[in-house]
C-alpha positions in Angstrom: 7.1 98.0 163.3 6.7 99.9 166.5 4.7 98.8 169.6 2.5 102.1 168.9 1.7 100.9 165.3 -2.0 101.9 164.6 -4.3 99.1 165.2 -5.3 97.6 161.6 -8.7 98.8 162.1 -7.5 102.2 160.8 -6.4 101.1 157.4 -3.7 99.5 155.6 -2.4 103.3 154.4 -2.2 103.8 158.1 -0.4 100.5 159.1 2.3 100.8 155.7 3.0 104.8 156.8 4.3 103.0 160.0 6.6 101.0 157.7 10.1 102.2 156.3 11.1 101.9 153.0 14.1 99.1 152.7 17.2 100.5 151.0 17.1 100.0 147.4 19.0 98.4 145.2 20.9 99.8 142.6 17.8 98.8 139.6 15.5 100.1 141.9 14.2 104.0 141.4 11.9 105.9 143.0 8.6 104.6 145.4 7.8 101.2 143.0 10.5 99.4 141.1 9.5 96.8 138.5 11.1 93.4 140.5 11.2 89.9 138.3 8.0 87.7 139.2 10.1 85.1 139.4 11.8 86.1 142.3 8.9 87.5 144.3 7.8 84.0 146.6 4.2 84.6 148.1 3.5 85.3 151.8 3.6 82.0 154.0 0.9 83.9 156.4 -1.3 84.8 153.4 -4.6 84.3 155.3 -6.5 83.6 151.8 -6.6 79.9 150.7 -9.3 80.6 147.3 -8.7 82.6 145.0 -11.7 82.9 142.6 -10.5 81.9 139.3 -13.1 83.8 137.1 -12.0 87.2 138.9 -8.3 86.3 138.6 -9.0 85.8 134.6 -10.2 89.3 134.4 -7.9 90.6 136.5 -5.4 88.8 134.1 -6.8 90.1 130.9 -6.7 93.6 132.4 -3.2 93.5 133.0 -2.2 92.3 129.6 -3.9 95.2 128.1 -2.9 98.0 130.9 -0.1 96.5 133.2 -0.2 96.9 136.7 -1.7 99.9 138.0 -1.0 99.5 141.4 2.0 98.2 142.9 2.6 95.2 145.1 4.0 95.3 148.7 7.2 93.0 149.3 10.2 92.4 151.9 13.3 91.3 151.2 14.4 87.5 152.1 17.8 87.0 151.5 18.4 87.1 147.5 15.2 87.0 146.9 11.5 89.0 147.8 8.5 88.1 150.1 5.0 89.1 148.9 3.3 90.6 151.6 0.4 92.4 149.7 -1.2 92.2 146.3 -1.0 88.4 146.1 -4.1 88.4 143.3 -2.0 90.8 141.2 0.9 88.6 141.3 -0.6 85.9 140.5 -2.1 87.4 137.6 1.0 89.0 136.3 2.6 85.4 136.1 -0.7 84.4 134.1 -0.2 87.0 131.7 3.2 86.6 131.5 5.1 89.8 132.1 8.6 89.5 133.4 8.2 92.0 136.1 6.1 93.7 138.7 6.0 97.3 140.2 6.6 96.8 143.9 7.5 99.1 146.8 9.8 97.3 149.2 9.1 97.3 152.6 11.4 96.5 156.3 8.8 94.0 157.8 9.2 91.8 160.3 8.4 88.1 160.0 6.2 88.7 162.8 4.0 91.6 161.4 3.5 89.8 158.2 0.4 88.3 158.8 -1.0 91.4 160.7 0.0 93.1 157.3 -1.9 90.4 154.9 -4.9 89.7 157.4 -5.4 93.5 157.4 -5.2 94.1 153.5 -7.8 91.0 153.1 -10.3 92.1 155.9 -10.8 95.6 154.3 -11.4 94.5 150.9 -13.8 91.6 152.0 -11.8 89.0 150.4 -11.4 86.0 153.5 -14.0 83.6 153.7 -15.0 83.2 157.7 -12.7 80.0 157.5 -9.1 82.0 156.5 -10.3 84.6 158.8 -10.8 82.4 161.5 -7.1 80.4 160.4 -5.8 83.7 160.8 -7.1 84.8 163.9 -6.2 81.5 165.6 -2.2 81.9 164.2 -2.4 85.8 165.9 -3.9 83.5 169.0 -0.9 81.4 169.0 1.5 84.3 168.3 -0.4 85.7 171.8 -2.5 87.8 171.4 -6.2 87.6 172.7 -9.2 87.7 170.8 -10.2 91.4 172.1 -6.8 92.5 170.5 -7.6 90.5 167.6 -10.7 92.1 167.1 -9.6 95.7 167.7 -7.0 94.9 165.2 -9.6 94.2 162.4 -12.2 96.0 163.6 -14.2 93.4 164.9 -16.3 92.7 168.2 -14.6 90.2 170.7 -17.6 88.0 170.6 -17.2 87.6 166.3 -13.8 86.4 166.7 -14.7 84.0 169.0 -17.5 83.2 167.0 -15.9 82.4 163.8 -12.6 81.0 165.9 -15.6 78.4 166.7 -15.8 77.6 163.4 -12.3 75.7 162.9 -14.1 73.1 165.7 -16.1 71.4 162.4 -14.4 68.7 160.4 -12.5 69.5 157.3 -15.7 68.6 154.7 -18.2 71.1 156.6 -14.9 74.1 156.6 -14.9 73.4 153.0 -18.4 74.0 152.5 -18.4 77.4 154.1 -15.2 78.5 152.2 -17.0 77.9 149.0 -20.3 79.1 150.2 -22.8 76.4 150.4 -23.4 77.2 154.0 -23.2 80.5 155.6 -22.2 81.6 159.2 -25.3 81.2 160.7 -25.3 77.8 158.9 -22.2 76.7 160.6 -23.5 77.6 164.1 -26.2 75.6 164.2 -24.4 72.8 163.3 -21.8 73.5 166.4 -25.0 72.5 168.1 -24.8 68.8 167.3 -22.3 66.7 168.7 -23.2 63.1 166.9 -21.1 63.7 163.5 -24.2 62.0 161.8 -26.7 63.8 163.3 -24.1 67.4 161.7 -24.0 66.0 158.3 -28.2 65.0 157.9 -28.6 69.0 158.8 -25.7 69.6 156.4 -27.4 68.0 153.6 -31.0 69.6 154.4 -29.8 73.3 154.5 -28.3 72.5 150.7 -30.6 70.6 149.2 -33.4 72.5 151.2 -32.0 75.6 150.8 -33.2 76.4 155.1 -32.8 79.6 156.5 -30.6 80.1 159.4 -33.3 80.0 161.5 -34.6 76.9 160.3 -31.7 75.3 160.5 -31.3 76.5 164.0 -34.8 74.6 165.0 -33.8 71.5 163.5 -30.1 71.5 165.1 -32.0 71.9 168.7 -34.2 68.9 167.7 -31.5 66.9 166.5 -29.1 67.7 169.5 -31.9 66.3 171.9 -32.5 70.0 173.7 -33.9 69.7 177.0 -37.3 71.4 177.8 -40.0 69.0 175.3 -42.6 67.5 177.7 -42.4 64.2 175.8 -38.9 63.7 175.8 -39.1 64.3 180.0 -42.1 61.6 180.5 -39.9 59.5 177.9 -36.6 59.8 180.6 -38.7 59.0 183.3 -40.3 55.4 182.1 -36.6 55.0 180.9 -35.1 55.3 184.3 -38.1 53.4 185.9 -37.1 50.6 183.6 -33.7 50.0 182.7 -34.6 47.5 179.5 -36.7 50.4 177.9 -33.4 52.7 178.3 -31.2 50.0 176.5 -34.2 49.1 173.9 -34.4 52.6 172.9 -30.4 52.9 172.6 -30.3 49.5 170.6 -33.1 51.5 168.0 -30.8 54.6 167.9 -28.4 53.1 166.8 -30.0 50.8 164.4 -32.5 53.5 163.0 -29.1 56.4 163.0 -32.0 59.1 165.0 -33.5 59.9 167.8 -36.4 57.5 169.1 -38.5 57.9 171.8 -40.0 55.0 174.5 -43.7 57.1 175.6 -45.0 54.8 178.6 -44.1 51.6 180.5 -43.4 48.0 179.1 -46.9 47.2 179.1 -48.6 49.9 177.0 -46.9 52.5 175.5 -45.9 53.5 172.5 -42.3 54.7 170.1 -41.7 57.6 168.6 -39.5 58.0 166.0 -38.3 60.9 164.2 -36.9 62.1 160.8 -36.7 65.6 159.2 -37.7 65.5 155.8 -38.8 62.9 152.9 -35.2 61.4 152.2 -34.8 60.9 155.9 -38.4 59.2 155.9 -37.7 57.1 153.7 -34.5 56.1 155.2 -35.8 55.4 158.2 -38.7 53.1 157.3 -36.0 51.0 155.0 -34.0 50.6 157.9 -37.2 49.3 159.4 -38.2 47.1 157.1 -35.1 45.5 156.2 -35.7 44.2 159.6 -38.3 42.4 159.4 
């Protein structure tokens, strides 16, 4: 592919017209030739990691009765091909077992393989924000920056760096915005917490609560200890006066697993300790009692 390739923003009909045909082979006729399934091996860069399996039973079923109406996109590798679009209808193909596939065979570099896949995905809406941001950081790595990124999909800088942001969760919270159980937004505000604790109580009350973005937002500044609260300032200020307050009220943090608060001096004061929500009350005043 040229240097002066369109940018993928413009469509995958765009990016394949910059594309030449391979040579075919002697079985092969015409724009689409029907290639074995079996020796079509799927894209290493494919950016998607799900693939919903209700949609790719219909889209099964559909090709039993009709075949495949539109071909795939493939390289050649060596003997064999290299699926670079239409991954779903392979995949289906093999599940309703027919022996072969209509495919147009394209000269594409290794290197323009992902652009190729990431592109085909973005414009029908099928990433996640986790595979997109997998595949925006492998274009990082390959060297581009994330305002070519983002003129390549036809995205702002600042939303590739936002969703780049996004591989910075662990593994279990990435999983839950693949499948959907927290949005975007969701994931943001938890970016906001550092203690990995703290993240996965807010975790558990967006699902089970069901919080808005903004919600979830208030409780991650509250939970990440954001200055600017009046009684958290007076609260830093008996601590530093007396060093025992500051390492009583670190000894109840970490007993208690939350935030607590020491509101005067040694003499008269009082402690202030918080929780979010009934199962986190209750939590909190078993920890307590167990105490005792």
């Amino acid at each position: 592919m040229s240097a002066e390739r369109p940018a993928l923003g413009r469509g995958l009909g765009a990016l394949l017209g910059s594309v030449a045909p391979a040579p075919a082979p002697a079985e092969e006729h015409g724009a689409a030739a029907e290639i074995p399934v079996d020796r079509i091996d799927p894209n290493p860069d494919q950016p998607r990691r799900r693939f919903d399996a209700a949609q790719l039973e219909g889209l099964t079923e559909s090709i039993r009765r009709h075949g495949v109406l539109q071909p795939v996109v493939v390289r050649r590798a060596g003997e064999r091909y290299e699926l670079l679009v239409g991954e779903r209808r392979w995949r289906a193909t093999k599940l309703a077992g027919r022996p072969t596939i209509p495919a147009v065979v394209a000269d594409v570099t290794s290197r323009d393989r992902l652009e190729l896949a990431l592109v085909e995905n973005v414009q029908r809406h099928d990433l996640n924000p986790i595979e997109l941001a997998l595949a925006f950081q492998a274009l990082a790595e390959a060297g581009h920056t994330q305002e070519e990124i983002g003129g390549r999909v036809g995205l702002e800088r600042s939303t590739v760096a936002n969703l780049m942001r996004l591989l910075e969760l662990p593994r279990e919270l990435q999983e839950d915005v693949e499948s959907g159980r927290l949005s975007t937004g969701h994931a943001k505000a938890l970016l906001q917490i550092s203690n990995p604790e703290r993240r996965r109580w807010l975790r558990d009350r967006i699902v089970s609560g069901a919080l808005s973005v903004r919600a979830a937002e208030a409780l991650a500044r509250e939970a990440s200890g954001a200055p600017g609260r009046p009684r958290q300032a007076s609260a830093s200020a008996a601590q530093r006066a007396d060093p025992n307050l500051a390492h009583l009220v670190d000894a109840l943090r970490e007993a208690l697993k939350t935030r607590v608060r020491i509101v005067g001096v040694a003499s008269r004061g009082r402690i202030e300790v918080d929780y979010f929500g009934p199962e986190e009350l209750e939590r909190v005043v078993r920890r307590i009692l167990e105490g005792r």
